[in-house]
N, C-alpha and C positions, 0 to 999 in steps of 0.2 A: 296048038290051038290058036286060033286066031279070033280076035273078037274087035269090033267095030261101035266107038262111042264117038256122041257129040257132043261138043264141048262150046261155051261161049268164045264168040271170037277173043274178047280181053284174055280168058285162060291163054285160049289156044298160043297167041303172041306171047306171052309167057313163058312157054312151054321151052324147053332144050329141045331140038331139033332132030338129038340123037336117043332113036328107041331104047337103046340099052340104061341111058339116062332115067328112061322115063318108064322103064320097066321096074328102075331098083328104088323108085318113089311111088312108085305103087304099090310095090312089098311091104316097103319102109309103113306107111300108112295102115296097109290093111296088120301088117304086126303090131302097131300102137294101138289101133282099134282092137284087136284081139286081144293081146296078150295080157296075163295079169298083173294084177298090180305092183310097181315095184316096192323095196322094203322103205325106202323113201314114204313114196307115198302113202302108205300104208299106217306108218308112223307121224304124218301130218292127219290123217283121217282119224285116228285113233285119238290125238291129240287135242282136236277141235271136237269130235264126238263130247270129251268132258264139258263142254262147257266153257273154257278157260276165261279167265278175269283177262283185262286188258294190258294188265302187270305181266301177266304170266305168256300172253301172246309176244308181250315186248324181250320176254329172256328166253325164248322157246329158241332150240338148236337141235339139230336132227343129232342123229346116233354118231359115235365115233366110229362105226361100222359104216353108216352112211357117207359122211364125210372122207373115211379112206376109199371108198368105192368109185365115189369122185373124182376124188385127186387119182388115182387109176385111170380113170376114163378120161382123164382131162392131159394125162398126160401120154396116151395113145393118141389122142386126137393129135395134140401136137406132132408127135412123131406120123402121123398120119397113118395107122395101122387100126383104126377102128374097123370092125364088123358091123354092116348094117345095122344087128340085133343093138352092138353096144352106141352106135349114135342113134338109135332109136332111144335107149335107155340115158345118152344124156340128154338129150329134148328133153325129154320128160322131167330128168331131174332140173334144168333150165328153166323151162315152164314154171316148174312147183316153187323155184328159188322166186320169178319174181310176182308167183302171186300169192308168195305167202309176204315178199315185202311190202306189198299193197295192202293186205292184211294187218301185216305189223304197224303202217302209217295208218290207217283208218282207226286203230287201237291206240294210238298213240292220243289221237282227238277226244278219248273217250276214259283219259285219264284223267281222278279227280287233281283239281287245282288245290297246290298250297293254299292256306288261308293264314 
């Protein structure tokens, strides 16, 4: 199948030159948009659903499931054997690390002061 889009010139210059490149960032994407949730994220959603105090935002660490699944994926990346699916799956856990540190610092502002 062959399909034909237009893209802004800025993307386009962007872009890798080579279709196969640009084939497997297209996957890549529509799988992140698809696929569900991982146990990461699933586990910061659940977390923030309670409510938490800004204490409890400040000592909040993902599972020891989550962190070994990591250090897995962290350490195929280096050797360079990841599957799209698994660098798919560390974006995501990438992403969630630094927006729950932004979290964590905005919670940090919102601690009460010694007196």
């Amino acid at each position: 199948m062959q399909v034909t889009i237009e893209i802004p010139d800025d993307l386009a210059e962007r872009l890798d030159p080579q279709p196969r490149n640009l084939l497997a960032l297209i996957k890549r994407g529509l799988r992140q948009q698809w696929s569900e949730t991982s146990a990461l994220a699933q586990e910061v959603v659940d977390f923030l659903a309670r409510g938490p105090q800004p204490g409890e935002i400040l000592t909040f660490r993902p599972s020891d499931l989550s962190v070994q699944r990591a250090g897995e994926l962290l350490d195929k990346n280096r050797a360079g054997t990841l599957t799209p699916d698994e660098q798919a799956e560390l974006d995501e856990m990438a992403s969630l690390n630094h927006l729950f540190s932004l979290i964590k610092a905005h919670a940090r502002q919102h601690l009460p002061t010694a007196s």
